[in-house]
N, C-alpha and C positions, 0 to 999 in steps of 0.2 A: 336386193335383200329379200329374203323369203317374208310369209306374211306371218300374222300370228299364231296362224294355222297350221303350216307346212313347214317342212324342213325336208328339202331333195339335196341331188349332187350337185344339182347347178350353184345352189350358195356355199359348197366346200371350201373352193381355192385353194385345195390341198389334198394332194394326190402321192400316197405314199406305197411302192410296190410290193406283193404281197400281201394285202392285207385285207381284211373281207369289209363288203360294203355295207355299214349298218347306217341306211340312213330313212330307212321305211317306218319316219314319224311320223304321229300327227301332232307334233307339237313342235315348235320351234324353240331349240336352248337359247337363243339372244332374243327372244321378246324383249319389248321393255316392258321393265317394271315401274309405277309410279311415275309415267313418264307427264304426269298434269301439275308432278311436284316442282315450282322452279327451285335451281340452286341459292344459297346463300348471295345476300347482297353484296358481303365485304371480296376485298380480291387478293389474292394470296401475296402479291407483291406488300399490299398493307400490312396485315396478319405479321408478316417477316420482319419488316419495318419496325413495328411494335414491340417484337420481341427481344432486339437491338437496341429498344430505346431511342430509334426515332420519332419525328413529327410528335413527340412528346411535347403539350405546354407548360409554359413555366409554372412551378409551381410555388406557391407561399410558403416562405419563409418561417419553420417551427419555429417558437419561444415557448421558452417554460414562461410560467405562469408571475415567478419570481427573476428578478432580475439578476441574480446571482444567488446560485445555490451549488452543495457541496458535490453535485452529479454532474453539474454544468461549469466548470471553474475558468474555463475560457471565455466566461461574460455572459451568459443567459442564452446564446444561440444552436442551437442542434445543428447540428451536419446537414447543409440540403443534399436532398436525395436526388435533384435535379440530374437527369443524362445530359451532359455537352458531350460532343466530339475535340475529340483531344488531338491535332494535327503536330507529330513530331518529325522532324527533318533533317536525316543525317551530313552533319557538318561539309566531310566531303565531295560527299558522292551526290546530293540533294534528293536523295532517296526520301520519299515522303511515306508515313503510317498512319492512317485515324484509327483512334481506338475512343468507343464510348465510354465515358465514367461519369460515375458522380461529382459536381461541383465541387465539392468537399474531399476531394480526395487528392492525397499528397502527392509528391514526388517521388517520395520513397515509398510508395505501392506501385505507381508507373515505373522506375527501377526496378523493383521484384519482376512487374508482370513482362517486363521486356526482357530480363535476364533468363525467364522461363522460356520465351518465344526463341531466344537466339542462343543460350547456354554459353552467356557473357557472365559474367562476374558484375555484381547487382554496383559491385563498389565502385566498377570503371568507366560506369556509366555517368555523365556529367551533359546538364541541362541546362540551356540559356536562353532569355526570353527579352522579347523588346519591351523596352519599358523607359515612354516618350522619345525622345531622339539617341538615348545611348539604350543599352543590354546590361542585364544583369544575370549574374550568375543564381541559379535558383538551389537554395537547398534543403535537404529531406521533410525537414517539416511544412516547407512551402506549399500551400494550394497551388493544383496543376493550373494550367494556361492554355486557352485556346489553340494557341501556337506557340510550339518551342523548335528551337535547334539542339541537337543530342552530337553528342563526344562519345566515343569507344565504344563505339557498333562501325563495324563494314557495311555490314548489309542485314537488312531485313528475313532476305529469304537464303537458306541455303543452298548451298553451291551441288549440284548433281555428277554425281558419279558419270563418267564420260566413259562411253564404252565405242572398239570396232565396232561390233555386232549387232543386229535385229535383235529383239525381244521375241517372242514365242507364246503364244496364247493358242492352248489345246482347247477348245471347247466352245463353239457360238452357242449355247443358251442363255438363259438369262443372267447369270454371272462374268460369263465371259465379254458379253454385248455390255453391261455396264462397265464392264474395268477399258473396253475399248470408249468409249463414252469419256472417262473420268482422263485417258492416255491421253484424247483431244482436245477434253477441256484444257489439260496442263499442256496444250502445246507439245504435246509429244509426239510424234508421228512417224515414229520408228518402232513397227511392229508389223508380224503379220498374225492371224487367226489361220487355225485347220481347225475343220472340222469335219466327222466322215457323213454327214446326211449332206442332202442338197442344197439346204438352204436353212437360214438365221430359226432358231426354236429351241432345239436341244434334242437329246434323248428323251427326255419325260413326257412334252410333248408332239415330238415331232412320231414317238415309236411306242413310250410303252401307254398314255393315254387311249383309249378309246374313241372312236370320232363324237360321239356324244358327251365325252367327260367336258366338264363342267370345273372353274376354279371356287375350291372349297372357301376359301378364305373371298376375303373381299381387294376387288381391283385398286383398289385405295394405299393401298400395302404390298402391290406386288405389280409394278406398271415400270418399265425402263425409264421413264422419266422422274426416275424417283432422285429428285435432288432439287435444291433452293433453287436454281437458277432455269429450270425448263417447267413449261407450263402442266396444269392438271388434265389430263387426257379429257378427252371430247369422242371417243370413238366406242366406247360402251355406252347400250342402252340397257344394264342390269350390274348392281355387284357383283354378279357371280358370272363373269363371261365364258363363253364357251372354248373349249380347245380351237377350234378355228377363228375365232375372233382372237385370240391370243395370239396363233400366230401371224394371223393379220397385222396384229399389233406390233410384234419380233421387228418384221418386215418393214413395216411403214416406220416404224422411229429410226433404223438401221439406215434405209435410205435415204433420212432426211438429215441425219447427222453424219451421212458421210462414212459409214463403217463398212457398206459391201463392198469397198476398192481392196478394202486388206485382209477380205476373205478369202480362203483356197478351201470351197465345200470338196463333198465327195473327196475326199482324202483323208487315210492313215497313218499316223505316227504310229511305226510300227516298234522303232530303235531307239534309242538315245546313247554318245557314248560323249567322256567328257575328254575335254585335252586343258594340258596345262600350256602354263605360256611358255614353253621349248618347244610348242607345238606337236608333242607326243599324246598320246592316250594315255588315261591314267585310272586305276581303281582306286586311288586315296582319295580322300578330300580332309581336310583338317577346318572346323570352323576359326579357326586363331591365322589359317596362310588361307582363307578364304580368297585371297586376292592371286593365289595360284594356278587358278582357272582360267585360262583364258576367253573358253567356249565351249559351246555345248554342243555337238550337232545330231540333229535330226533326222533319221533316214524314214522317207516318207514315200508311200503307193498312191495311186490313185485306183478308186474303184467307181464303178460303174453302180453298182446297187450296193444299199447297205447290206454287207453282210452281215445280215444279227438273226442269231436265233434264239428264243427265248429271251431277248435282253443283251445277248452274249455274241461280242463277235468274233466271226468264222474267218480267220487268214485263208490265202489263196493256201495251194499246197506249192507252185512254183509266182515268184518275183515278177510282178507286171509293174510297167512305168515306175521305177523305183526312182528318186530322187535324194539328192539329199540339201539339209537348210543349218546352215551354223547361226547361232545364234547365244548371243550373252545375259539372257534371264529366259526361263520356262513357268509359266502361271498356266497352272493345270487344273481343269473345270472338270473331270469325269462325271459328273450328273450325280444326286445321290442315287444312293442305293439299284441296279439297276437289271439284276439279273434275279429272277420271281426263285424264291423255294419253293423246290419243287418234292411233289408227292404222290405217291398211286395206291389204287389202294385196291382192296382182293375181290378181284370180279369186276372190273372194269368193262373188260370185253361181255359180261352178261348183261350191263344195264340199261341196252338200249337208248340212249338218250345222247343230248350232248354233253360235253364233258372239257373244262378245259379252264385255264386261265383267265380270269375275267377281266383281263386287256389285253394290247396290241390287237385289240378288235378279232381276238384269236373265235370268240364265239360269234355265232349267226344267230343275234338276236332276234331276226325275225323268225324265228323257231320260237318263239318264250310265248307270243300272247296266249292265256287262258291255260299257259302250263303252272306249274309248281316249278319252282325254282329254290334248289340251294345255296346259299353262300357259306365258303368253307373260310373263316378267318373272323377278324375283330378290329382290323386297323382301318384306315381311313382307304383304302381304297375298296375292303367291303362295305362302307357304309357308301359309299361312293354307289354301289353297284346298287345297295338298296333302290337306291334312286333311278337310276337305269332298268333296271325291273321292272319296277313301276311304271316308268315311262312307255313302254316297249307293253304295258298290257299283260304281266303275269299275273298270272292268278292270286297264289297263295306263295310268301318268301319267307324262308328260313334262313337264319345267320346261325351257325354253330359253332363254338366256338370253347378253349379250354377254361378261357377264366373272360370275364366281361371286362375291356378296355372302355377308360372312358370317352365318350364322347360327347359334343359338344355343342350347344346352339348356336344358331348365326349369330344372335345377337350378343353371345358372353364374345364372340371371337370379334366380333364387332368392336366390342368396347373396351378388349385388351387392347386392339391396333390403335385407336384412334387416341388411347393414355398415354400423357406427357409423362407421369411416374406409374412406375408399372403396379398393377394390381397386385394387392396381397392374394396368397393363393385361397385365402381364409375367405375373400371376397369376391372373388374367379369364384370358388365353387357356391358362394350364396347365389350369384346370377344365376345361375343355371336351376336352381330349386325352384322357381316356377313352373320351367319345362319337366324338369323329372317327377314333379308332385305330381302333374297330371297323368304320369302312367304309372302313378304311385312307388316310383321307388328314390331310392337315395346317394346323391354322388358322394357323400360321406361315407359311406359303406363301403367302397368299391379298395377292392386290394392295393391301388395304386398312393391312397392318400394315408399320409403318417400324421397322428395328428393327439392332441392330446384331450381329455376327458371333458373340459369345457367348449373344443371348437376355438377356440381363439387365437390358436397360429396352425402351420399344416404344413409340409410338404410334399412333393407330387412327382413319383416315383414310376414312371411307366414306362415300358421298354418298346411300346408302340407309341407313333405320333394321335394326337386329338381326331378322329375321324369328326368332319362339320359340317351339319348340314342338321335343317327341321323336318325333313320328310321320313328320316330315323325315325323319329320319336313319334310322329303323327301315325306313320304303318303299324309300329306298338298299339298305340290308342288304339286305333281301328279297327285291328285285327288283322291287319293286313300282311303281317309280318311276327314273326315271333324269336325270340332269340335264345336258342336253343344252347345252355353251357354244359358240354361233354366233357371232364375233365382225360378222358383217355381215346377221345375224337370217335373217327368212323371207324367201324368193324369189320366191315365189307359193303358191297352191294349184291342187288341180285334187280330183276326186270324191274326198271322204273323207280325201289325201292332201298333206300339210304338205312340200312342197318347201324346204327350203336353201340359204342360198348357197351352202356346202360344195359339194351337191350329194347330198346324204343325204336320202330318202326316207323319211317317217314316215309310213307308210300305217294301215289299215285306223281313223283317227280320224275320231271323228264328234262332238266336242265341243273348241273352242276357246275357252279364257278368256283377254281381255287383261289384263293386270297392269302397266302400263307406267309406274304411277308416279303422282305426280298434279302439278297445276300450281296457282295459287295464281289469287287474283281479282280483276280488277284496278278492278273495282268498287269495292272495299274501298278502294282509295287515293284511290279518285273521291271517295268520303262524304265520309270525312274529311278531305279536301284537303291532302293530305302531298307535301311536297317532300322530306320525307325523314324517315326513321326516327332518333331519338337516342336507343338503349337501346330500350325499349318506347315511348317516347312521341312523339306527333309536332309535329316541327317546336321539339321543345325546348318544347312546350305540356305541365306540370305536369298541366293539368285533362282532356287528351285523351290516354287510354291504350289500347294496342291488343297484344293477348298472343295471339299463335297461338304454340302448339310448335316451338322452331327444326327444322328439319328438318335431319337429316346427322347424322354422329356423328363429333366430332374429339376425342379424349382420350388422355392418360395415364395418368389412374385413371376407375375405374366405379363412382361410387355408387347406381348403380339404373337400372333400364327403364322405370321406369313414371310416371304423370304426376299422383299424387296431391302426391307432395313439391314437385312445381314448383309447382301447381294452389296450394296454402300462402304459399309464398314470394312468388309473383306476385301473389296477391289482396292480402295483408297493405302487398307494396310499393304497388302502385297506389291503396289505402285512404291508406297514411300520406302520401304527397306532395299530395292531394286537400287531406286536415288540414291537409297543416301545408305548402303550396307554396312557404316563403318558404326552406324546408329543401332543397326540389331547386336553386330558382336561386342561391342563395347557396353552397352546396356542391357538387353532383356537376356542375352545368352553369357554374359560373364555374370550375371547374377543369378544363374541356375535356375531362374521359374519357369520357365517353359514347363509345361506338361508333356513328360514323351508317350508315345506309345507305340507298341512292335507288333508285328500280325500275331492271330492266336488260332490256332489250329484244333483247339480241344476238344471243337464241335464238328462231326465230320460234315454233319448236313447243314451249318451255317459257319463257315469257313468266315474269319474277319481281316482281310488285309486291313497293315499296319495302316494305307489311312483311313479309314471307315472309323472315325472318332465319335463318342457320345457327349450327351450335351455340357454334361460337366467337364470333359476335354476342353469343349470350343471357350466356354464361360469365364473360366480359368484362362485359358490363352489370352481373351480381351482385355482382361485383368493387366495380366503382367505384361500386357504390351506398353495399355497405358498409364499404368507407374512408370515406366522404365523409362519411357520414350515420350518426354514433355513436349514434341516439336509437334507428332500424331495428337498428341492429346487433343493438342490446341487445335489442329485441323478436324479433328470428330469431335469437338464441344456442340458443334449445333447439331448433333444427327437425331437427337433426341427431342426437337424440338421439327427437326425437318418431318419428320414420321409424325407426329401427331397435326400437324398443320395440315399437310397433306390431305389423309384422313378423314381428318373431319370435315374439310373443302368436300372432297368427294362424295364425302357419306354424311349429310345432315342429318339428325335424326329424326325429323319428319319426314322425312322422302327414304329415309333406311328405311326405317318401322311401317312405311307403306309398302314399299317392294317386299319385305319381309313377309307380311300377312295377304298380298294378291298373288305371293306364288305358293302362300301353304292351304288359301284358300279354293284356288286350282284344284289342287293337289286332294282337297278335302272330299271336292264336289266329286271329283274322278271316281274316289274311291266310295262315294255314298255312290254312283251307278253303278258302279260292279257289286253290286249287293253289303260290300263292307262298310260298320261301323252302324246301324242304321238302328242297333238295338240299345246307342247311346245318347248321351246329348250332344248337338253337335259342338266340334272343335273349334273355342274359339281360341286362337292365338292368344298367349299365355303375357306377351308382351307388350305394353302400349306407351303413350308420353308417359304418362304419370307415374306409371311405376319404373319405366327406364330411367327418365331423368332424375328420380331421387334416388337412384345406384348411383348415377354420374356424381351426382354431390355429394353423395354419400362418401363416394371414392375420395372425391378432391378432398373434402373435410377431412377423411383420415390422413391420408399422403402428403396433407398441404399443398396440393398440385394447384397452381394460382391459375383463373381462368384466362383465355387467350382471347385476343380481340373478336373473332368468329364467333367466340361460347356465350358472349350479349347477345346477340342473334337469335344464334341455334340453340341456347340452353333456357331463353329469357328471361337474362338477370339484368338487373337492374345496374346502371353504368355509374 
């Protein structure tokens, strides 16, 4: 591993063709931060336990005060709240269930909640319990029993869709690599992965990231072992790991669980066509004869290099190693957003300088020290750059941009991830009013938030994602950077010099980055032959599922920035409707919720295949999946609690709030020797215990978010 110091080639382990070498730092992206912080003492197996209602003790027995009173008419005793485990055992089969409940709780709530699990009829369900040397039949009113035997259930779990065919998984990034994760866990292992790079990552970081980019959000919320049953990663030494330590990461959990066997890298899906079960090819599809499908098949290339340019990939002009793969379900991971909008603008060839995209490592960073640098854009991969700038030694940075996107501190992003119930957006945006007061402006302000005259509800309207990070806001304060809003952009150029439409002259630059966004591919919709998106799936086809990241952010509460908890959710759902298909058309698709959506062409310069969905698309789909589909529900009831557990294991707030403030005070000291900031007072990080931890409770006291066994610990409350 390189030191604190350096960062060469030799610590890469990632060699991708084409691409220019920016690696002439003096600073290393995976330093550790905090690293004299220990972790928490409890252990996540605990934490889980607890939230289950185990190793609970017993607890004493409520009385009202009165021995009979008009609230209590069953004799003066309350309901213990007591958790036992409830072991039920179906008659025939001796299929066993524990389910945690309260002491106090009937039979005819274990009826209900088993008639939920199995989509039995609550009535046909009948339960019997030993009681001394004979069994008694138990009924409704009865307190449950340790142990029962249960009548009119089969079975527990249900029966899977049996197909000929492989499964199909387009895409090893991180989406892809967990639904392969989640196929093992369920004992499935009939599948394979294509993917066209060489190896486990993805597009985002394997092509369109930067060798320096850096994850915005925090590791805690975005790690492949994001699930109750696999341990808290051990192999970052910073929340915010570097693109090579990620794929590091890709790699090392892929080969420990067993996923690089059912890999086929460097290869293209370039075809897909469908056949029915008479074995012909067919353009129909009916979601109601959905069972007329036989298969899908694949016709697939192998290539040598990726062929991408700009984001976008380049077909041979003639058919090399062409293949083909039949297969009986397609879950399709295309990467979000992945092809950059593109823009030029007049006098290009006069400006002398460099010019270019400000990823796929398409610029020679080592050109930027002691230049002026632009960045053209406002989303998070220009705040991204900010920091790359910086790092690389530029001088003076510009952001220009048509209207200011919000962005966001580590720590508000922190404390969305690590919330059991998601933050109102009323209280997302108070977090951040420390950091913005210091460069004196206002996230209330900004065009994105709808809110009303008092501040006391909001919602948050932006067509670009949170760019995250504190070295934004610190290169504001300092000087270091300025953020320039051009509502009708650049005007031209001419030598070294960024023209206006204003009419405002940004001279002495000699590094231009565009940042302008990305557009979606409308390839994608060609493979798959969609006329339209329902939810994730196309055409109302069960067995053909397609999950890119909604882009946009439409909300009233924030529960997280980051894409491990979707990454969960999305695998788990497009796994179970595969199983069990007869559960989507019967449920969420004969009750018409799905949300659709068809490509939209109206913009020539940001073209939207049908499945490029925003957030209230994705939001909405979760919805009507789990009203519709009580069988899922019941399987993602804990995801809500697996994401905050996580989390906060990962990220104490002691050991956060110190990494937090020794990489912005890095960053501080950098910029007081380049002559900047040095005519104020110095920056002190806007964050600390004291005033983080009373937003944490602050939160929980509004939301009623109960603390979790870890938050005695790490929040020091009293047990």
């Amino acid at each position: 591993m390189a030191s604190d110091e350096t960062w060469d080639s030799t610590t890469l382990g990632v060699q991708v063709e084409g691409r220019a070498s920016n690696v002439n730092l003096n600073h290393n992206p995976d330093k550790p931060l905090a690293a004299n912080y220990p972790p928490l003492q409890v252990s996540q197996e605990d934490v889980f336990k607890s939230c289950k209602g185990e190793n609970f003790g017993a607890e004493q027995l409520i009385r009202h005060e009165n021995w009979w009173t008009k609230d209590d008419p069953l004799g003066g005793h309350a309901t213990s709240k007591t958790i036992i485990q409830v072991t039920v055992i179906i008659r025939d089969s001796g299929e066993t269930l524990s389910v945690p409940m309260e002491t106090g709780a009937t039979i005819l709530e274990l009826s209900y909640l088993l008639a939920y699990k199995t989509g039995t009829d609550p009535g046909e369900i009948g339960f019997v319990s030993k009681q001394g040397c004979s069994y008694r039949r138990m009924y409704p009113s009865d307190q449950v029993r340790p142990k029962m035997t249960i009548s009119g259930i089969e079975s527990f779990k249900k029966t899977r869709m049996k197909y000929w065919y492989p499964k199909a998984i387009i895409g090893a990034g991180h989406i892809g690599l967990k639904t392969a994760m989640i196929l093992l866990k369920k004992k499935d292992t009939d599948f394979v992965i294509f993917d066209r790079m060489n190896r486990v990552g993805g597009t985002s970081w394997m092509y369109q990231a930067n060798t320096t980019s850096k994850l915005q959000t925090e590791y805690g919320a975005y790690h492949l072992e994001f699930d109750e049953d696999n341990p808290i990663p051990s192999m970052f030494n910073s929340p915010w790991p570097s693109r090579n330590r990620l794929l590091q990461h890709f790699h090392q959990v892929s080969e420990e669980y067993g996923i690089l066997p059912y890999c086929k890298f460097s290869t293209n899906v370039k075809e897909m066509n469908i056949y029915d079960v008479s074995g012909a090819p067919t353009k129909m599809f009916s979601a109601q004869k959905w069972y007329m499908v036989e298969k899908y098949q694949l016709t697939t290339e192998r290539i040598d290099v990726a062929q991408l340019t700009h984001g976008k990939f380049v077909p041979r002009a003639h058919a090399v190693d062409e293949a083909w793969f039949d297969c009986c379900a397609i879950m399709f991971y295309p990467g979000n957003l992945t092809i950059p909008r593109e823009e030029t603008y007049k006098n290009e060839d006069l400006f002398d300088g460099e010019i270019g995209y400000g990823m796929f490592d398409e610029v020679d960073y080592s050109k930027v020290p002691g230049k002026d640098a632009c960045i053209v854009g406002h989303g998070a991969f220009a705040v991204e750059n900010v920091r790359t700038c910086c790092e690389y030694g530029a001088n003076k940075c510009y952001i220009i941009c048509r209207r200011k996107n919000i962005a966001c501190p580590r720590v508000v992003s922190w404390m969305a991830n690590r919330s059991l119930n998601a933050l109102t957006c009323v209280h997302f945006l108070n977090v951040m009013k420390p950091m913005y007061d210091m460069i004196g402006w206002d996230p209330w302000d900004y065009y994105a938030v709808n809110t009303n005259e008092k501040r006391t509800t909001c919602m948050i309207q932006q067509k670009a994602r949170f760019g995250i990070g504190d070295i934004y806001f610190l290169s504001i304060y300092m000087g270091k950077m300025e953020v320039v809003v051009e509502p009708r952009g650049i005007k031209k150029l001419s030598h070294h010099t960024v023209h206006l439409d204003s009419g405002r002259k940004l001279e002495n630059v000699t590094v231009i980055l565009k940042l302008l966004g990305f557009v979606g591919e409308m390839e994608n919709d060609r493979l798959m032959k969609i006329k339209e998106m329902a939810g994730f799936w196309v055409n109302e086809d069960p067995r053909r599922y397609l999950v890119a990241e909604p882009v946009s952010v439409m909300a009233s509460n924030m529960g997280g920035t980051s894409l491990s908890p979707g990454a969960l959710s999305w695998s788990v759902m497009g796994i179970y409707f595969i199983h069990h298909p007869q559960d989507f058309i019967a449920g969420v698709v004969a009750m018409g919720m799905l949300p659709k959506h068809a490509s939209d062409m109206s913009d020539e310069g940001t073209p939207r295949p049908a499945y490029v969905v925003d957030a209230r698309h994705g939001t909405s789909t979760g919805m009507a999946v789990s009203i519709h589909t009580p069988h899922l529900a019941q399987e993602q009831s804990f995801d809500g609690i697996i994401k905050a557990v996580k989390h906060r294991l990962c990220h104490p707030v002691e050991k956060f709030l110190a990494a937090a403030k020794e990489d912005w005070d890095y960053y501080a000291e950098k910029f007081r020797a380049e002559g900047f900031g040095l005519d104020k007072p110095y920056p002190t990080y806007p964050y600390n215990q004291e005033n983080t931890r009373g937003m944490i409770l602050q939160h929980m006291q509004d939301t009623n978010e109960p603390p979790l066994l870890c938050d005695y610990e790490d929040l020091r409350l009293s047990s």
